[in-house]
N, C-alpha and C positions, 0 to 999 in steps of 0.2 A: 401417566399410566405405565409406560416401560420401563420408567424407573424402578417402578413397587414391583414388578414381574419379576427383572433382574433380581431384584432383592430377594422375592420369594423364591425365586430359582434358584440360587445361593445358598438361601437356608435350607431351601429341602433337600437339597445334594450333601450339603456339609450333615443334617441330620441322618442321612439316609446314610450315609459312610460313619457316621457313629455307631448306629443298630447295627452293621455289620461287625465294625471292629468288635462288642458287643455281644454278637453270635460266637464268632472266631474264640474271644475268651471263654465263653459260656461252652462251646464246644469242647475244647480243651482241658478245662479245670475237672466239666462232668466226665470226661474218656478216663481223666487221669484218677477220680476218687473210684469210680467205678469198676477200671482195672485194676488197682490197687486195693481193693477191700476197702476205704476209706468213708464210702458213700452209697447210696442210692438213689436211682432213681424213681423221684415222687411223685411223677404224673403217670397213672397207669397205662394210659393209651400209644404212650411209646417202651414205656419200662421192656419190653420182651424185645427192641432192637437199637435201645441207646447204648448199650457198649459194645458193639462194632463199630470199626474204624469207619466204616461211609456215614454213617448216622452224619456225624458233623457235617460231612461234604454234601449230605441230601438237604439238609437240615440249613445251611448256607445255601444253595443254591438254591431253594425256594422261595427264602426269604431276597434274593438278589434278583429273582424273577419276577415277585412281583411289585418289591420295587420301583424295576424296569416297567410294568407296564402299569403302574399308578403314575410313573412319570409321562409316559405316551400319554395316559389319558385325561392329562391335567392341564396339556399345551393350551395357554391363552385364557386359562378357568381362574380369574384370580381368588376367588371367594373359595373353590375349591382346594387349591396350593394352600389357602391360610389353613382348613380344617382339617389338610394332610397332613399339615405340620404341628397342628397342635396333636393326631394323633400319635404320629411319630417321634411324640415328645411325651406321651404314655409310653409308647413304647419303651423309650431309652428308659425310663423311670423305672420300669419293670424289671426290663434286662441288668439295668443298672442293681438292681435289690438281688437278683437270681446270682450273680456276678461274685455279688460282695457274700452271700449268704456260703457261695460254694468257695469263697477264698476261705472265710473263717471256719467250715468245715476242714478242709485241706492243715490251714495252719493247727487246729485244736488235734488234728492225726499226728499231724508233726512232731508237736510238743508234746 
């Protein structure tokens, strides 16, 4: 049994440092189409404060937050760490789509 822990401790960490990496682009790519005329943003419940520079940094540290404390509350829950991780594997899928959609935005400005 603390084999499969370790294992799923592993994964959830190494997942959990993907969705960041993940936010960090997704921050960046949306600041830069934004300020530059390039782009908009699509979701209307943040559209009136995603091109300020903290946006990113609130918008990271939230998602770092909780995280932080879906990992505290997972300690010893192996069934739970499995369901973390498969959501945190929507996640990346997601951010993953958001990521590629706002590079190809970006390159089709470019070109």
């Amino acid at each position: 049994m603390e084999i499969v822990s370790r294992t799923q401790n592993k994964r959830f960490i190494l997942l959990a440092l993907a969705l960041i990496i993940l936010e960090v682009a997704d921050g960046i790519l949306t600041t830069y189409l934004l300020t530059s005329g390039l782009g908009y943003e699509g979701w209307p419940v943040v559209a009136p404060v995603a091109g300020y520079w903290w946006f990113g940094l609130a918008k990271l540290g939230i998602t770092a937050s909780v995280l932080l404390i879906l990992k505290r509350r997972l300690q010893g829950q192996e069934r739970n760490y499995r369901l973390a991780n498969k959501a945190l594997v929507a996640l990346i899928v997601i951010f993953s789509l958001i990521v590629a959609w706002n590079s190809f935005v970006l390159l089709m400005g470019i070109l």
